[in-house]
MDTraj code that builds the backbone (N, CA, C; nanometers):
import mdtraj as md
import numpy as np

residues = "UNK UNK UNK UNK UNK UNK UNK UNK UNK UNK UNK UNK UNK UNK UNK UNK UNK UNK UNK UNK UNK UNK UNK UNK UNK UNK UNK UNK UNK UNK UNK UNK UNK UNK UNK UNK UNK UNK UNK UNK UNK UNK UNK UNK UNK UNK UNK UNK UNK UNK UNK UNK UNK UNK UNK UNK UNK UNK UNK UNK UNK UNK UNK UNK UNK UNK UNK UNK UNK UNK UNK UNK UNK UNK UNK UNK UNK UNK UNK UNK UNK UNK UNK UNK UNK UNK UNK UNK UNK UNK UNK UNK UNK UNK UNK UNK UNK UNK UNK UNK UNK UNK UNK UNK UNK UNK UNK UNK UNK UNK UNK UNK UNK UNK UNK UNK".split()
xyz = np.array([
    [0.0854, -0.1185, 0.0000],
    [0.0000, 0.0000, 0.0000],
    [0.0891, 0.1237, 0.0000],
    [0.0636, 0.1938, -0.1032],
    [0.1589, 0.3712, -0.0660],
    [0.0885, 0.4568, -0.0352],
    [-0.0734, 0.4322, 0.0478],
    [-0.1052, 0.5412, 0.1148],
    [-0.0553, 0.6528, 0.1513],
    [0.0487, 0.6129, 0.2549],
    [0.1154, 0.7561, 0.2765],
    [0.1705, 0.8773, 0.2437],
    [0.2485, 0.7889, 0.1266],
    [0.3063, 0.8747, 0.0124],
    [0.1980, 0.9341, -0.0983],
    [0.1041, 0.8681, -0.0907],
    [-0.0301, 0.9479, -0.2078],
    [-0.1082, 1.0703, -0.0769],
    [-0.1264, 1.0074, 0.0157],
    [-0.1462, 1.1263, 0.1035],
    [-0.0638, 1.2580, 0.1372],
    [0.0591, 1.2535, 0.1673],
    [0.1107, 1.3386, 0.1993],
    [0.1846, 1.4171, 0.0230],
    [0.1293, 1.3615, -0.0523],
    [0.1700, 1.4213, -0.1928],
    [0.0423, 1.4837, -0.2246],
    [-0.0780, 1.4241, -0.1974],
    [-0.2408, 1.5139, -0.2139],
    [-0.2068, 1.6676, -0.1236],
    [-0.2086, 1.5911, 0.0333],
    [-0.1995, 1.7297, 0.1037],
    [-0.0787, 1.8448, 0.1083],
    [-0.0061, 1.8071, 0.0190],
    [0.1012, 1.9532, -0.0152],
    [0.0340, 2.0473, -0.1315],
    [0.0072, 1.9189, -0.2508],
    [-0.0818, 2.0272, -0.3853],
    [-0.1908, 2.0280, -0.3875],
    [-0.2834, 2.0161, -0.2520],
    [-0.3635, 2.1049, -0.1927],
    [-0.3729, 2.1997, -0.0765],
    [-0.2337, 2.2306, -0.0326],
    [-0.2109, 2.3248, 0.0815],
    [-0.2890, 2.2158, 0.2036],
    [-0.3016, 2.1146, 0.2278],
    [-0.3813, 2.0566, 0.3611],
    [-0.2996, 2.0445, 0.4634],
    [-0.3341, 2.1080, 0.5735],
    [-0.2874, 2.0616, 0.7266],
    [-0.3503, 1.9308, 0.7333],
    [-0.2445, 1.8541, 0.8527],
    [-0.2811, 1.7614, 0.8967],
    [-0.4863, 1.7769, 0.9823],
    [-0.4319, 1.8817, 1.0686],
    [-0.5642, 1.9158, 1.1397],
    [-0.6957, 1.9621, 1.0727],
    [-0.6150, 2.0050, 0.9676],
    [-0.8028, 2.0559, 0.8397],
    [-0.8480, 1.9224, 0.8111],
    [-0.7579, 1.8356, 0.7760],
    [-0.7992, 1.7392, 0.6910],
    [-0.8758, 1.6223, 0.8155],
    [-0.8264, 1.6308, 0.8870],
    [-0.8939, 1.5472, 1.0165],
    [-0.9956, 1.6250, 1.0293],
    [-1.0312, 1.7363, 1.0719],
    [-1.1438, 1.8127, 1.1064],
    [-1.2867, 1.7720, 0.9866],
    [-1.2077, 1.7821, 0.8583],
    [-1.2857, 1.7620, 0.7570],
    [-1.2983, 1.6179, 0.7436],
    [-1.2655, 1.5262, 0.7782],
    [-1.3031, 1.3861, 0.7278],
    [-1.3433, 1.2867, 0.8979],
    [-1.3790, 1.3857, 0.9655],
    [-1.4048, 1.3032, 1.1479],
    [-1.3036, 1.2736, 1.2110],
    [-1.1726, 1.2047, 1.1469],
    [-1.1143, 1.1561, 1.2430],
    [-0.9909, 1.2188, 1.3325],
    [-0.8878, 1.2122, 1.3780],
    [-0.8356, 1.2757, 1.5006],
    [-0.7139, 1.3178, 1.4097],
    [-0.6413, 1.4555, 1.4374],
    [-0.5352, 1.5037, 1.4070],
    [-0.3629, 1.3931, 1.4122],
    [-0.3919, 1.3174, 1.5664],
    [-0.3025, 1.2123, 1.5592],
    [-0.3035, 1.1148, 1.5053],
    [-0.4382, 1.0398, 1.4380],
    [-0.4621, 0.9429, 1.3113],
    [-0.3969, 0.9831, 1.2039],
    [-0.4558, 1.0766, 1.1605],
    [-0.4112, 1.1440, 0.9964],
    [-0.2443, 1.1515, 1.0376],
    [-0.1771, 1.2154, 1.1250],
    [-0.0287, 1.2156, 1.1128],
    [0.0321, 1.0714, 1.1091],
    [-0.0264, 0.9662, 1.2069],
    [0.0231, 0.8285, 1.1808],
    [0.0208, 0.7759, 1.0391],
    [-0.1140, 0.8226, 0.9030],
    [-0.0806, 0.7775, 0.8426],
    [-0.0041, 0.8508, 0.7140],
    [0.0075, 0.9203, 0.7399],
    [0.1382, 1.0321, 0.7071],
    [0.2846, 1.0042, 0.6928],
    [0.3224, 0.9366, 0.8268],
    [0.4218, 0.8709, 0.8987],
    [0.4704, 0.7610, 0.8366],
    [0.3404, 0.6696, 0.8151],
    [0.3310, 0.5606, 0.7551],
    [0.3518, 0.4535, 0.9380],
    [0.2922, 0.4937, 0.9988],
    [0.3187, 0.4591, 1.1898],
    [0.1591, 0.3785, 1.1560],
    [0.0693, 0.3662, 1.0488],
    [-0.0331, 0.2818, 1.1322],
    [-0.1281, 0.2941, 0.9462],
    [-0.1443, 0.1945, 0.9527],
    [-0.2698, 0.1777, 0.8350],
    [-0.4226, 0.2858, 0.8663],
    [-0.4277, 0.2968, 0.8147],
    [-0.6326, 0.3472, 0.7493],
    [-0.7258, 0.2505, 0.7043],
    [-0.7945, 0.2720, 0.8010],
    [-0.9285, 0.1309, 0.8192],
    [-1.0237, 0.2238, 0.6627],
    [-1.0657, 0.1436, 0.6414],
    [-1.1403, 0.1530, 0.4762],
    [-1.2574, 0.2878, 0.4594],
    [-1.3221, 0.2671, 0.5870],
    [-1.3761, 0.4339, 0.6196],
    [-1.2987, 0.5447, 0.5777],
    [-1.1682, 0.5980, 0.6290],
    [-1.1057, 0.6242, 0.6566],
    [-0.9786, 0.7148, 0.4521],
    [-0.9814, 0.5667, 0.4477],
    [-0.9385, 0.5682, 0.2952],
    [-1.0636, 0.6260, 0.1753],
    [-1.1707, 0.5705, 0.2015],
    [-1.2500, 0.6279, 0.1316],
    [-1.3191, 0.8295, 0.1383],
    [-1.3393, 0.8175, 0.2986],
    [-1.3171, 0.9383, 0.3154],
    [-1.1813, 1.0715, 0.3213],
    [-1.1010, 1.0260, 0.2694],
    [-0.9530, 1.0543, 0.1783],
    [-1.0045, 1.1034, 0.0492],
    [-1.0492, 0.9667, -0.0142],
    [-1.0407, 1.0182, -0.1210],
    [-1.1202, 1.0951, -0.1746],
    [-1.2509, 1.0926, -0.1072],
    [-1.3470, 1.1632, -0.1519],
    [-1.3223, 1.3678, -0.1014],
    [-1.2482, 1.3759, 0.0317],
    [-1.2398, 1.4646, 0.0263],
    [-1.1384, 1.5338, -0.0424],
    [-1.0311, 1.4978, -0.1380],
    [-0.9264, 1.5321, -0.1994],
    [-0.9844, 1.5116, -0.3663],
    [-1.1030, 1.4553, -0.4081],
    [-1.1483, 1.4137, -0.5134],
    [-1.0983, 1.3272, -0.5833],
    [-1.0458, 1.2015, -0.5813],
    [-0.9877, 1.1104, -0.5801],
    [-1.0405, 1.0128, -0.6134],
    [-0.9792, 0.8445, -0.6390],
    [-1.0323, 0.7737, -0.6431],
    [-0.9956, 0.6670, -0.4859],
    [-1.0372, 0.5889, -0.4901],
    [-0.9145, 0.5094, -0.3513],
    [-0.8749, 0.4632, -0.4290],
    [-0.8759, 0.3967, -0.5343],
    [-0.7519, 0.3516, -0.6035],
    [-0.6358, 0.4385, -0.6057],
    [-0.6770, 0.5610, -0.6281],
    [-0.5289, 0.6692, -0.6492],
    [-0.4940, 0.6747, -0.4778],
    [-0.5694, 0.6887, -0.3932],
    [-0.5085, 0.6893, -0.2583],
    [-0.4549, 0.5380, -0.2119],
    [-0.4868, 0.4752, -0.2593],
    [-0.3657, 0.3647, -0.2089],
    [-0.2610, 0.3604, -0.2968],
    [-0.2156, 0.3885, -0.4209],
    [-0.1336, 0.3918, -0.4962],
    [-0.1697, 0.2867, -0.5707],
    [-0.2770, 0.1758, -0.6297],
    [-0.2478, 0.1471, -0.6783],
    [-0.2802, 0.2165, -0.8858],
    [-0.3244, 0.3363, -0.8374],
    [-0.3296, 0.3728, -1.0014],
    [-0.2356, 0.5160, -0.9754],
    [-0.1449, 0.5584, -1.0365],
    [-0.1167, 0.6694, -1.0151],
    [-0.1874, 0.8339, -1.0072],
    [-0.2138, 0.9021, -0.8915],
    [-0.2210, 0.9887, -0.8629],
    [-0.2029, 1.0927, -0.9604],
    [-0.2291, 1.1749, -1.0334],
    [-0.2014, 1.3220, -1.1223],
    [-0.2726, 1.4121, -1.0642],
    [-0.2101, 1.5015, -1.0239],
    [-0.2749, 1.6607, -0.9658],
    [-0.3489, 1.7173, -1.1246],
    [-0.4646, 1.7416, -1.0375],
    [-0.5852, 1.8478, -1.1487],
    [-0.5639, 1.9780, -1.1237],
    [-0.5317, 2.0326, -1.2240],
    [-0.4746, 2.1541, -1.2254],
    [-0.5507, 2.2660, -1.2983],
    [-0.7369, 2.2502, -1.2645],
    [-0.8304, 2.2819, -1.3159],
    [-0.8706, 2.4422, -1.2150],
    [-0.9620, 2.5446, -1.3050],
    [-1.0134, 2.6123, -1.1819],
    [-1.1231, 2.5624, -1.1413],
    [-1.1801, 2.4654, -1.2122],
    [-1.3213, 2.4249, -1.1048],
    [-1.2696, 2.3142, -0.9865],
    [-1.1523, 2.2458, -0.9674],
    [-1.0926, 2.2033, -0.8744],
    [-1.0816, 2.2774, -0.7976],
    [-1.0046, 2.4758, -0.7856],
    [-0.9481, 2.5148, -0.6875],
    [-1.0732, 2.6234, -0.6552],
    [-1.1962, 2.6352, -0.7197],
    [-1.3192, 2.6994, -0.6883],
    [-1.3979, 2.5723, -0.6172],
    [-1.3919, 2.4345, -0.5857],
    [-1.4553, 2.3254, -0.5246],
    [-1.3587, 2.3381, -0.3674],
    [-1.2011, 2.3515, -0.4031],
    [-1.1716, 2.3726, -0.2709],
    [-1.1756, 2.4719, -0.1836],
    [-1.1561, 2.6078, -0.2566],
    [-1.2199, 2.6929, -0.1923],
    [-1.3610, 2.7136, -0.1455],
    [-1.4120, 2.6465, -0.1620],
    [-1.5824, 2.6781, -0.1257],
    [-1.6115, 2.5246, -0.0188],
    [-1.5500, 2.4192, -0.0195],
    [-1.5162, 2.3338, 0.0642],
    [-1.4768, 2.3717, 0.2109],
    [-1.3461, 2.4709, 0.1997],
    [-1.2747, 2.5488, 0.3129],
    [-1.3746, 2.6724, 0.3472],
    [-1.4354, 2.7029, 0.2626],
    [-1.5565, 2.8420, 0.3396],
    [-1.6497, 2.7587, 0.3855],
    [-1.6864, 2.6382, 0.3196],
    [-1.8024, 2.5734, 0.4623],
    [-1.7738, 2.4819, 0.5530],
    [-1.6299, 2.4427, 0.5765],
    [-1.5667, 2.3857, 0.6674],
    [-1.5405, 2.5428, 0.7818],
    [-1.4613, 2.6760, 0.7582],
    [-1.4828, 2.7645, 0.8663],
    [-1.6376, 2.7795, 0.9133],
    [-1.7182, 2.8088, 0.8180],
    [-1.8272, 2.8361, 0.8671],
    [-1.9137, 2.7146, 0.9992],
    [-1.9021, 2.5684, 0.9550],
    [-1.9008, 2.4577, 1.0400],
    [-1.8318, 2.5088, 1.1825],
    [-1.7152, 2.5244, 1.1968],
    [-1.6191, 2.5506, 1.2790],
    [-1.6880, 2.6411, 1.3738],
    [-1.6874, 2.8108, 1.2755],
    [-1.7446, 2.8889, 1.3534],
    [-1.8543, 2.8559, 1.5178],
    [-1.9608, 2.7877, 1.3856],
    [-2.1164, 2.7730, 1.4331],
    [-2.0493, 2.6804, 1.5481],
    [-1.9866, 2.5447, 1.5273],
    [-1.9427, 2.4459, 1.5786],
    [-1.8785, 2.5459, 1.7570],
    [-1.7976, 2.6464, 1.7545],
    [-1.7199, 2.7214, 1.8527],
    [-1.8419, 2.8167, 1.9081],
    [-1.9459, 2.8093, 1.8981],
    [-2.0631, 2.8971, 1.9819],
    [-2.1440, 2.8170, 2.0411],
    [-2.1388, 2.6994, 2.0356],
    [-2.2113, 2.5784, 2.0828],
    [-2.1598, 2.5609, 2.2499],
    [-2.2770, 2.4810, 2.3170],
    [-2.2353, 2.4256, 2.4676],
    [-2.2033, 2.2848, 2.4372],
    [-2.1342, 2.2982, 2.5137],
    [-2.0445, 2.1284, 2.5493],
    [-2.1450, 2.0396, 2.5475],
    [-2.2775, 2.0114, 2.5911],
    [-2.3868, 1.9713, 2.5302],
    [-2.3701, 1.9247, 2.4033],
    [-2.3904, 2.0408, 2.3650],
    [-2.4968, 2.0527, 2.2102],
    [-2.3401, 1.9662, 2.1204],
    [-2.2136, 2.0191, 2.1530],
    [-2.0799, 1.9467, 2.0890],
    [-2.1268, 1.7992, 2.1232],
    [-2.1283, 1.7628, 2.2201],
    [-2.1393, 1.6387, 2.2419],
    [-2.2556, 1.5363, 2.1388],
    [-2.3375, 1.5890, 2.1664],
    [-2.4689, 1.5894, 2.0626],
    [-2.4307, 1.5409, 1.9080],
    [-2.3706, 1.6727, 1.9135],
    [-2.3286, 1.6928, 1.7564],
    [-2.2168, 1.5584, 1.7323],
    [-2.1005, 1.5238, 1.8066],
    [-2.0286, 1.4416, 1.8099],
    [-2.1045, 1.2887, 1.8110],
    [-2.2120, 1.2809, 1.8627],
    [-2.2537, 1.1763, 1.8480],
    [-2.3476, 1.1027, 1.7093],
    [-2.3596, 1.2595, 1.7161],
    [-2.4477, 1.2360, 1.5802],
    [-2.3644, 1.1618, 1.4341],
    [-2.2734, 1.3076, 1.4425],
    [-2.1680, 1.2756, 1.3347],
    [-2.1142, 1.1213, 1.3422],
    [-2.0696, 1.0469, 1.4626],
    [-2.0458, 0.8941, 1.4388],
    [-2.1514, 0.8277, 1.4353],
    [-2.2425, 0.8585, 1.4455],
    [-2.3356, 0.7993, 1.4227],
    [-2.3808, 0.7380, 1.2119],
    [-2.3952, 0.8863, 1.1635],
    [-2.3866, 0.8805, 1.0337],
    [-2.2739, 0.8545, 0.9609],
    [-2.1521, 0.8647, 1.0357],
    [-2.0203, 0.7943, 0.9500],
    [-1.9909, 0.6324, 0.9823],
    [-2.1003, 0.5635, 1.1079],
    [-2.1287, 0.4431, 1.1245],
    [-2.2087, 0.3844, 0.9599],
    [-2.2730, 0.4717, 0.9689],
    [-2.3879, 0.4280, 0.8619],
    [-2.3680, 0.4442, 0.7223],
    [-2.2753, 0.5204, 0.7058],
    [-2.2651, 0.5767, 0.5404],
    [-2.1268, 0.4726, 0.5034],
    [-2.0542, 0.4267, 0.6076],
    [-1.9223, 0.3003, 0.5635],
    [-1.9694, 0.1805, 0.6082],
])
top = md.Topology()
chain = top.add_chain()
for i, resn in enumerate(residues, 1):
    res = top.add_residue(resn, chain, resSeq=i)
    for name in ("N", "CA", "C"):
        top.add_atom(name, md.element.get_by_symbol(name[0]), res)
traj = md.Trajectory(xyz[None], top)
């Protein structure tokens, strides 16, 4: 598997932090760096929600088809408007009670139970 290396080659020629890209796909800032690292595999959830948020195939995120950067403007008008409703999430997400986060946290695994 060259996960890692198709990952950390997506998230440079798309400007991605480790922490956006966790924020944006559920899982934890120290996951995404392990598989970065190449310190721990990506359970299939995980890979699929990769690729979908980088527009991808999982074939191109595991390496087995080669990867080519799209070098389109409706690519960098999809990521920009991706990143304005990921702050806006955030925002709303940072006015909330520890409650309502919790809530929300449950919810969200709840539907990423269900959609993999």
């Amino acid at each position: 598997m060259n996960f890692a290396k198709t990952l950390k080659k997506l998230m440079k020629d798309t400007n991605t932090t480790q922490m956006r890209l966790a924020q944006a796909i559920g899982f934890s800032q120290r996951a995404v760096s392990k598989w970065v690292n190449g310190q721990s595999e990506p359970t299939e959830g995980a890979i699929v929600a990769c690729a979908k948020y980088f527009g991808v195939s999982a074939d191109e995120m595991l390496g087995f088809t080669e990867y080519e950067p799209k070098k389109t403007d409706a690519s960098k008008k999809k990521g920009a408007a991706r990143d304005e409703k990921l702050a806006k999430l955030i925002a709303v997400y940072n006015t909330m009670s520890d409650y309502d986060k919790a809530r929300l946290a449950a919810y969200a695994d709840y539907i990423n139970t269900e959609k993999y």
